[in-house]
Residue frames as a rotation matrix with the C-alpha (Angstrom) as fourth column:
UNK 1
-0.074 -0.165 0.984 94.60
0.012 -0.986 -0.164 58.59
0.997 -0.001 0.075 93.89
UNK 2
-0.351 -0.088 -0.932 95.70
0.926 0.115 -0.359 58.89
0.139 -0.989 0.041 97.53
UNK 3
-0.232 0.521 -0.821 94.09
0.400 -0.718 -0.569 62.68
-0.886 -0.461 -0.042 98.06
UNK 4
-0.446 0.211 0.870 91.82
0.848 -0.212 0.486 64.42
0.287 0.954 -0.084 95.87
UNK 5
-0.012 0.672 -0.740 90.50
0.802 -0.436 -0.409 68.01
-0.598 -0.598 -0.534 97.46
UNK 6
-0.553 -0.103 0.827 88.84
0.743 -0.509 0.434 70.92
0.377 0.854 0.358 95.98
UNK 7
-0.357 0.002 -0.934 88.84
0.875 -0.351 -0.335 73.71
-0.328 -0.936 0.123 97.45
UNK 8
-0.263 0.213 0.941 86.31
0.597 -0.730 0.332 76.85
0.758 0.649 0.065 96.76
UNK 9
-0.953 -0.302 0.016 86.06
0.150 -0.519 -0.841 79.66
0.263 -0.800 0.540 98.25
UNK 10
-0.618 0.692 -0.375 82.51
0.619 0.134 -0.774 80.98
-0.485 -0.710 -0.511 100.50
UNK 11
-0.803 0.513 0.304 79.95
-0.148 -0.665 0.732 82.64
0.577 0.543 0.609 99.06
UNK 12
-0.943 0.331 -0.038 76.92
-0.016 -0.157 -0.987 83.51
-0.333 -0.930 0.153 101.78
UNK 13
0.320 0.895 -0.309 74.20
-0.205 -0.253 -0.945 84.03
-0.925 0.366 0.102 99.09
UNK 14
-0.686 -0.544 0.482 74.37
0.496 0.134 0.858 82.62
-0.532 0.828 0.178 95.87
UNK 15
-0.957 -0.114 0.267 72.87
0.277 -0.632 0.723 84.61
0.086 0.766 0.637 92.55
UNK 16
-0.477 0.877 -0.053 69.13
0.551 0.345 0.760 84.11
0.685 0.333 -0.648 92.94
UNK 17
0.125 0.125 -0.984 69.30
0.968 -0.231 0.093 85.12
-0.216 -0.965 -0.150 96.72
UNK 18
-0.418 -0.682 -0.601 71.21
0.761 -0.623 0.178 88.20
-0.496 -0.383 0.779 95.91
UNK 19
-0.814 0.135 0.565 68.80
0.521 -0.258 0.814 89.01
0.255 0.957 0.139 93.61
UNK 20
0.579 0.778 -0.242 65.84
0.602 -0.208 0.771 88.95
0.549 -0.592 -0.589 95.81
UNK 21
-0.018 -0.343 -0.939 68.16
0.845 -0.507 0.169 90.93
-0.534 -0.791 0.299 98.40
UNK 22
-0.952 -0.303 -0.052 68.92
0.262 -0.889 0.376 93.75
-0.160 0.344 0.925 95.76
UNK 23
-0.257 0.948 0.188 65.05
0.656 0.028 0.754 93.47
0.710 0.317 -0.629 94.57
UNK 24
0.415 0.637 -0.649 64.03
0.842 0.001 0.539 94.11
0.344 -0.771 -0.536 98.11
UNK 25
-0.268 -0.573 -0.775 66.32
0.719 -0.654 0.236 96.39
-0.642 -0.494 0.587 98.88
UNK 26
-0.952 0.078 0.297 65.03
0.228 -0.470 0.853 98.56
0.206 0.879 0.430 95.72
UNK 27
-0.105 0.977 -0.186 61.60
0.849 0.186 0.495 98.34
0.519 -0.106 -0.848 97.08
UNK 28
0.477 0.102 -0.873 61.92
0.832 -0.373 0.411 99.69
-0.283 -0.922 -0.263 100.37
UNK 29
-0.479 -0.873 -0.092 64.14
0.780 -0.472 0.411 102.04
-0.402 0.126 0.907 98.32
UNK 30
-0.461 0.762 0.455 61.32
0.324 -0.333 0.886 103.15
0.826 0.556 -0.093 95.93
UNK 31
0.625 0.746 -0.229 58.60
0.737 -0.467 0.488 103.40
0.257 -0.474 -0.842 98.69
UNK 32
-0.056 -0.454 -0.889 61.65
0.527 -0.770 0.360 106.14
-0.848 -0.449 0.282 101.11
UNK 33
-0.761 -0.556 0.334 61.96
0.605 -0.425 0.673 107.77
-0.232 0.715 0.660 97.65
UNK 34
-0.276 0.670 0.689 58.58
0.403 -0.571 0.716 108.72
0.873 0.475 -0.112 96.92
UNK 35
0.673 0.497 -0.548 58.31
0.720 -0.270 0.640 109.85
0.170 -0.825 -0.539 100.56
UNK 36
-0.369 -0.766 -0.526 61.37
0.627 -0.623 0.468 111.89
-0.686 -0.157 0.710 99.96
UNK 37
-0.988 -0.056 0.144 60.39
0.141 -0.706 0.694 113.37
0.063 0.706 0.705 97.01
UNK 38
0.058 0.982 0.181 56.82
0.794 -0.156 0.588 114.00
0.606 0.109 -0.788 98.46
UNK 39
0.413 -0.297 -0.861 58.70
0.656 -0.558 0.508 116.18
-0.631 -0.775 -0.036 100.89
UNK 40
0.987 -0.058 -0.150 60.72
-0.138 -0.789 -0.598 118.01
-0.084 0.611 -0.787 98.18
UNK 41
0.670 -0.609 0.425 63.56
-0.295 0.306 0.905 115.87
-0.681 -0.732 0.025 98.83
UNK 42
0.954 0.286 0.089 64.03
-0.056 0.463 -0.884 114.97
-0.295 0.839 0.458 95.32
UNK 43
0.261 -0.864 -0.432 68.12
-0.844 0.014 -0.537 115.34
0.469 0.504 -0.725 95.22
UNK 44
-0.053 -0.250 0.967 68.45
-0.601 0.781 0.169 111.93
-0.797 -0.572 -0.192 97.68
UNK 45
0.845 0.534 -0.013 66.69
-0.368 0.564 -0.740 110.19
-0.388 0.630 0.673 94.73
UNK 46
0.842 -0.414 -0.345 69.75
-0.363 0.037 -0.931 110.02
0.398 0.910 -0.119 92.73
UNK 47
-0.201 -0.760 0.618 71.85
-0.961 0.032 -0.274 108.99
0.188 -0.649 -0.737 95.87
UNK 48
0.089 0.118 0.989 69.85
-0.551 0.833 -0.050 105.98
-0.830 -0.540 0.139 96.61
UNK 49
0.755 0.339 -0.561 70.10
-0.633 0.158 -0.757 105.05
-0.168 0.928 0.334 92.92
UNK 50
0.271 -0.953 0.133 73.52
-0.772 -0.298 -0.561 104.68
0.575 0.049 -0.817 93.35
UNK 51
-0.280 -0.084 0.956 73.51
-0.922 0.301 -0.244 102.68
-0.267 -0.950 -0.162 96.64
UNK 52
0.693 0.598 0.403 71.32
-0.435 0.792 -0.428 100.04
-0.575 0.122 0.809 94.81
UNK 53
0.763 -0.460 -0.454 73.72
-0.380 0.249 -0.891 99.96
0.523 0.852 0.015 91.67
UNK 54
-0.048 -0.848 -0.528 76.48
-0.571 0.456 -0.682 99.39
0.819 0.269 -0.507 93.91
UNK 55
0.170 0.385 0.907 74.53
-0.673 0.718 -0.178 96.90
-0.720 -0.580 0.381 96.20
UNK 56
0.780 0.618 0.100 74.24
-0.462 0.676 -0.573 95.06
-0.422 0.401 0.813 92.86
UNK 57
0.161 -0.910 -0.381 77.94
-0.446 0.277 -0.851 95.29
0.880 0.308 -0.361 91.84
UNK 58
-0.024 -0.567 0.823 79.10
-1.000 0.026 -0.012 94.24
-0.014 -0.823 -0.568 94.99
UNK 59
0.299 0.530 0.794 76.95
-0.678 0.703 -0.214 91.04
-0.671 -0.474 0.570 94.47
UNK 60
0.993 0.119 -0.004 78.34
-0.092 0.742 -0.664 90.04
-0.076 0.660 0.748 91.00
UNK 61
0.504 -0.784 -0.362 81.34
-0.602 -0.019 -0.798 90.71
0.619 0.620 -0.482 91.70
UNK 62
-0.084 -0.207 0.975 81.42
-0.838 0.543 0.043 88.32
-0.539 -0.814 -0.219 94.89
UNK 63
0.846 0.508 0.161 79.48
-0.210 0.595 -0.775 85.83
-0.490 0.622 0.611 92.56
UNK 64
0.748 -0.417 -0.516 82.35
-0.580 -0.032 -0.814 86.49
0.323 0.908 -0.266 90.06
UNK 65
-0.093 -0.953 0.287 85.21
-0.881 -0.056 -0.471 85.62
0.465 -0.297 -0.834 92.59
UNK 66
0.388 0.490 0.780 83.13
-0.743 0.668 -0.050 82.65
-0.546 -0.560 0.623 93.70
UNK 67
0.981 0.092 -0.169 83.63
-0.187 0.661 -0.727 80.79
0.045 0.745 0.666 90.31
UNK 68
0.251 -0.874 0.415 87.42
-0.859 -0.399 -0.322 80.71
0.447 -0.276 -0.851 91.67
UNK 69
0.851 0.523 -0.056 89.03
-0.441 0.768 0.465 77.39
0.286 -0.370 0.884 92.86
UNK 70
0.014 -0.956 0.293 91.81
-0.987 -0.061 -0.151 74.96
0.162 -0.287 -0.944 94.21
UNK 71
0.906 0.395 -0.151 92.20
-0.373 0.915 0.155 71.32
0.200 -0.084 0.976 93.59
UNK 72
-0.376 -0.886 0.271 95.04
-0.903 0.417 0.108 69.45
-0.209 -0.204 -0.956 95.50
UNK 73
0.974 0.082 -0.210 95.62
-0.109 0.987 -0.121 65.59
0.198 0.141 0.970 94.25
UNK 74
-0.219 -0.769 0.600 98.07
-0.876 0.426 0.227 63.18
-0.430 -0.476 -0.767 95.75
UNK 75
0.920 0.379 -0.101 98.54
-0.390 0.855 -0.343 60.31
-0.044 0.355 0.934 93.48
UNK 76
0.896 -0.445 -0.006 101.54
0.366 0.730 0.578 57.86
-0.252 -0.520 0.816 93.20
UNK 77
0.071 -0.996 0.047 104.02
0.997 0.072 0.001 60.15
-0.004 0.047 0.999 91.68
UNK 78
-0.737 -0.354 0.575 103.34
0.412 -0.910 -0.032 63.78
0.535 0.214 0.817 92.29
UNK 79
-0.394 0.231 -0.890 101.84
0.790 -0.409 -0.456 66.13
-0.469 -0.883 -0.022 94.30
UNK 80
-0.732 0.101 0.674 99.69
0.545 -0.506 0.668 68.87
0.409 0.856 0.315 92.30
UNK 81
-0.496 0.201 -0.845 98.34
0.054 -0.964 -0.261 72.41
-0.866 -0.175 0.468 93.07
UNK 82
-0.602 0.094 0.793 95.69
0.685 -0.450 0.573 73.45
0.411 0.888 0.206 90.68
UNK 83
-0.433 0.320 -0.843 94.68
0.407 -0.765 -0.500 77.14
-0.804 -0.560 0.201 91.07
UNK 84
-0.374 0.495 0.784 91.49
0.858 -0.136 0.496 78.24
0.352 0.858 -0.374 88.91
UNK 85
-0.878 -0.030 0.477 90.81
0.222 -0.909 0.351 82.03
0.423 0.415 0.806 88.38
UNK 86
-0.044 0.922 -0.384 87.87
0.185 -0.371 -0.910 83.58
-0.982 -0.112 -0.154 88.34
UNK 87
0.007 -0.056 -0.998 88.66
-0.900 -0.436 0.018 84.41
-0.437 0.898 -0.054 84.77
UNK 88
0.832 0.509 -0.220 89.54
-0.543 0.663 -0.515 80.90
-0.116 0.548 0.828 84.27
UNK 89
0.362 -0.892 -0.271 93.27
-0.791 -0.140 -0.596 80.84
0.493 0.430 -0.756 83.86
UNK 90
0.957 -0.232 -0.172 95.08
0.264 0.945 0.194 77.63
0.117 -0.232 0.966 84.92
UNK 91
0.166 -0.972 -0.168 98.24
-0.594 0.038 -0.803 77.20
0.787 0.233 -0.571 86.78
UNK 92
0.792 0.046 -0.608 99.53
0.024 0.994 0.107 74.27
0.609 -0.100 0.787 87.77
UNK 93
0.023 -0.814 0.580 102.16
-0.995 -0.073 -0.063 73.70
0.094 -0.576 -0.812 90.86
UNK 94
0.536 -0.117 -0.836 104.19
-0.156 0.960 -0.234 70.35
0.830 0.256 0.496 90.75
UNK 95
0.129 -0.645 0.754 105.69
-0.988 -0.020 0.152 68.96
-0.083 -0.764 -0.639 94.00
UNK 96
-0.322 -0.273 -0.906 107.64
0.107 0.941 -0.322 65.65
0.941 -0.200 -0.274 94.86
UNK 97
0.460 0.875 0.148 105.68
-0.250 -0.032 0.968 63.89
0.852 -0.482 0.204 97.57
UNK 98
0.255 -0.838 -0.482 108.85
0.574 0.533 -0.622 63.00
0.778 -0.118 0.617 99.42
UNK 99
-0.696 -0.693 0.190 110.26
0.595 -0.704 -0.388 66.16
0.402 -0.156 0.902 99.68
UNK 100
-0.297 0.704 0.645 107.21
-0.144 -0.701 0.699 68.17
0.944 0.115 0.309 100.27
UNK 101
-0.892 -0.020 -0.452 106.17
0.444 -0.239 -0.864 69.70
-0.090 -0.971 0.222 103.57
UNK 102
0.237 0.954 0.183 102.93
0.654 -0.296 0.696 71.16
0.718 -0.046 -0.694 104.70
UNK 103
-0.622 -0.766 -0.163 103.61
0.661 -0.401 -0.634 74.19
0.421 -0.502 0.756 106.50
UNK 104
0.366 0.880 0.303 100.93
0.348 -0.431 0.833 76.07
0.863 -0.199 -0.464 108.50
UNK 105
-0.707 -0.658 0.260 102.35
0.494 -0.722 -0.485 79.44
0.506 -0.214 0.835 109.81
UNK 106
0.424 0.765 -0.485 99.90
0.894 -0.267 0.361 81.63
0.147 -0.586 -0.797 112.56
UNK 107
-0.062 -0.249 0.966 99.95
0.144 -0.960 -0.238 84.80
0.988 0.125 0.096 112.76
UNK 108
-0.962 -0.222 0.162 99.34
-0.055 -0.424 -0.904 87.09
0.269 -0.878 0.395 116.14
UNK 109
-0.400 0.913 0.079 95.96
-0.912 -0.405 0.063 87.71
0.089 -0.047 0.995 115.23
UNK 110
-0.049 0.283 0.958 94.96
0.011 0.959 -0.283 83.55
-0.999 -0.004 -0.050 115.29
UNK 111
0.753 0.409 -0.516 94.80
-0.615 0.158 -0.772 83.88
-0.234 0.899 0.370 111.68
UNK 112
0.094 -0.549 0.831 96.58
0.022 0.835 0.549 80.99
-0.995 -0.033 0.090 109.56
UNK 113
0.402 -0.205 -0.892 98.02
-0.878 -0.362 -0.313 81.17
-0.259 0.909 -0.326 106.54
UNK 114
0.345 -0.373 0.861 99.44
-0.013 0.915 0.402 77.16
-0.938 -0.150 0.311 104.71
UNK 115
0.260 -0.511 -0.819 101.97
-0.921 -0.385 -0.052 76.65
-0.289 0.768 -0.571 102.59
UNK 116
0.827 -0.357 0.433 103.08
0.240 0.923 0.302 73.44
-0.508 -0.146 0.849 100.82
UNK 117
0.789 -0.588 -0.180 106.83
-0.601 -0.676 -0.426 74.00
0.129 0.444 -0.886 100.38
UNK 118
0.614 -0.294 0.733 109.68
0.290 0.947 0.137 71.64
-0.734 0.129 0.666 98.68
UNK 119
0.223 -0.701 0.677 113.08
0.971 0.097 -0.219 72.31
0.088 0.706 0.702 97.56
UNK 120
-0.630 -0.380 -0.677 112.70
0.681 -0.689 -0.247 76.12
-0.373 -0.617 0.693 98.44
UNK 121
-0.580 0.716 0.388 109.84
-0.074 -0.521 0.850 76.79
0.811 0.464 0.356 96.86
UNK 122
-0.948 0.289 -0.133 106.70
0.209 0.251 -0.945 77.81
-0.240 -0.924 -0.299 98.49
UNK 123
-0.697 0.664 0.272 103.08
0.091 -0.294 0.952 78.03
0.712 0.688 0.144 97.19
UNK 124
-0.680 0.668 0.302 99.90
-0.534 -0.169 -0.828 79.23
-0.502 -0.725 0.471 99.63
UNK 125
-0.773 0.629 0.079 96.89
0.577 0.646 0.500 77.07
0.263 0.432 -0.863 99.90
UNK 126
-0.085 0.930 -0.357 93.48
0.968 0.162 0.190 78.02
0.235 -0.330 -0.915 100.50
UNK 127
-0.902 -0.140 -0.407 93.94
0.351 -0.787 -0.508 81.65
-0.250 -0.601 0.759 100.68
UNK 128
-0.760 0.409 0.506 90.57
-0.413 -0.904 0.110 82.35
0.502 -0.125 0.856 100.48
UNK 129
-0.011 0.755 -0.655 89.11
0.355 0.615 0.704 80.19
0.935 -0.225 -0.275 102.93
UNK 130
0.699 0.326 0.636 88.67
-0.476 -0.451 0.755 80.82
0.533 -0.831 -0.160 106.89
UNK 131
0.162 -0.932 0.326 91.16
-0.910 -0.269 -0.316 80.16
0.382 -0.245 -0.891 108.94
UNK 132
-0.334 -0.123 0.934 90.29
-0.561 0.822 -0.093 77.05
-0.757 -0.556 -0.344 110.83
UNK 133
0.853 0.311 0.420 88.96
0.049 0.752 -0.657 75.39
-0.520 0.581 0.626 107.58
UNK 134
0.495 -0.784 -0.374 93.09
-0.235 0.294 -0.927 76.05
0.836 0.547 -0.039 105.85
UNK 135
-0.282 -0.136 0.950 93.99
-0.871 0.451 -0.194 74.58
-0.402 -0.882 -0.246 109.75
UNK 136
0.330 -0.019 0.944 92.13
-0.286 0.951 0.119 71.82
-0.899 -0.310 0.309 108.62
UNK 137
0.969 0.059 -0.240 93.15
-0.247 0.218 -0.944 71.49
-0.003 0.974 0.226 105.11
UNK 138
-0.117 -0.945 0.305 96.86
-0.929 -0.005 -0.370 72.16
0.351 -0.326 -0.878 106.12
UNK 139
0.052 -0.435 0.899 96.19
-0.935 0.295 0.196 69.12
-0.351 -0.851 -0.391 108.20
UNK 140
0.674 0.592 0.443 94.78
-0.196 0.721 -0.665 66.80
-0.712 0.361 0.602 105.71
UNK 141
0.670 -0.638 -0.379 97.30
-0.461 0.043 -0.886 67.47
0.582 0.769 -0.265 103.32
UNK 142
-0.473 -0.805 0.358 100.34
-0.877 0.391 -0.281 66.33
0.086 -0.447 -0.891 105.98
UNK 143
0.422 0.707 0.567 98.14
-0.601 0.687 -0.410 63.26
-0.679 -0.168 0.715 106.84
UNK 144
0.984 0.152 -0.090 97.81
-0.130 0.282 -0.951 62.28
-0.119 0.947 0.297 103.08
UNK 145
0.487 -0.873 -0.017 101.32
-0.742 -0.403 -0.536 63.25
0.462 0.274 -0.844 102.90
UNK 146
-0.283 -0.322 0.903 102.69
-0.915 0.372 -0.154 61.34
-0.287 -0.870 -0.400 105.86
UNK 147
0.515 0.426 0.743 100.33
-0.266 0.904 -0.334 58.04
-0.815 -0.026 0.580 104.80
UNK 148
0.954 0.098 -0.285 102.04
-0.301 0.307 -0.903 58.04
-0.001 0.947 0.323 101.26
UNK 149
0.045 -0.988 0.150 105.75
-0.806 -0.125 -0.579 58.17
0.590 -0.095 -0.802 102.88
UNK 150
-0.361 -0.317 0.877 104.89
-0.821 0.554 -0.137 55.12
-0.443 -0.770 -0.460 104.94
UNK 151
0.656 0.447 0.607 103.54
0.020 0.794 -0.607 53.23
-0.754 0.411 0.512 102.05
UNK 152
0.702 -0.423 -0.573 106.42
-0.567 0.155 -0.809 54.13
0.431 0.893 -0.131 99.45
UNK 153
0.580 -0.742 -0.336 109.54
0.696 0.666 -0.268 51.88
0.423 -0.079 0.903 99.18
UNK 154
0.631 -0.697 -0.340 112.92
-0.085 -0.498 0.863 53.04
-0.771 -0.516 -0.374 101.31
UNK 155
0.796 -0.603 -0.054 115.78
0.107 0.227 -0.968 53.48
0.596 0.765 0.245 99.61
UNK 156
0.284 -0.543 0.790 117.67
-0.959 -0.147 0.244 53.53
-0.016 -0.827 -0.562 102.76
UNK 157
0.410 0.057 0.910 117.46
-0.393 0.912 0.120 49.27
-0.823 -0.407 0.396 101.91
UNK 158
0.978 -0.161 -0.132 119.54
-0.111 0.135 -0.985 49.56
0.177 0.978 0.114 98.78
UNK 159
0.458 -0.880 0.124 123.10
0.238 0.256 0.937 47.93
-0.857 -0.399 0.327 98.97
């Protein structure tokens, strides 16, 4: 296997953390609450309830989109794109290493966007990574790419 990468996507806090963050964040909620409702504040209560609940979605559903993925492999006869859900779902993109290009398009903003495209197709890598890390991924792939086209046979030397 001449390239084997697997790309996932960032996740700043993983489940445990985010727990303790929502925990804490409930505390400090609880303690303003009973100082609201020692005032007579007692309709906030049901606002900050809220706030927590969707402090806590926010977190599983980052979590959720974490379990998302991308595995490129270069091996001796094909080029392969797998893109894994969050749900799970498999789908598979076939390229000839030959033909295949690595394309890595910039926007205005510095942002980068990489495509490996062959034959007129085009599939995006790494769209959920940071720009300079699908910069470098874009670059690894042409590399990989580039080393396997100078190790296959020509066929330019066929009579």
């Amino acid at each position: 296997m001449l390239l084997d990468l697997t790309l996932t996507p960032n996740r700043s806090l993983d489940r445990r953390h985010a727990g303790w963050l929502v925990g804490a964040v409930g505390a400090l909620f609880f303690i303003g609450g009973l100082r609201f409702l020692a005032l007579g504040a007692w309709p906030i209560l049901p606002f900050m309830a809220a706030d927590l609940a969707l402090l806590w979605w926010a977190f599983r559903a980052s979590n959720a989109a974490g379990r998302g993925h991308e595995r490129v492999v270069l091996d001796a006869d094909a080029l392969t794109l797998h893109r894994v859900s969050a749900q799970g779902a498999i789908r598979r993109f076939g390229f000839e290493p030959l033909w295949t290009r690595v394309q890595v398009e910039e926007t205005p903003l510095g942002d980068a966007h990489v495509f490996l495209a062959a034959r007129g197709r085009r599939v995006r890598v790494g769209s959920f990574l940071s720009a300079p890390e699908r910069r470098e991924v874009g670059a690894t792939i042409a590399a990989a790419l580039a080393n396997y086209r100078t190790g296959s046979p020509s066929t330019s030397s066929i009579v």
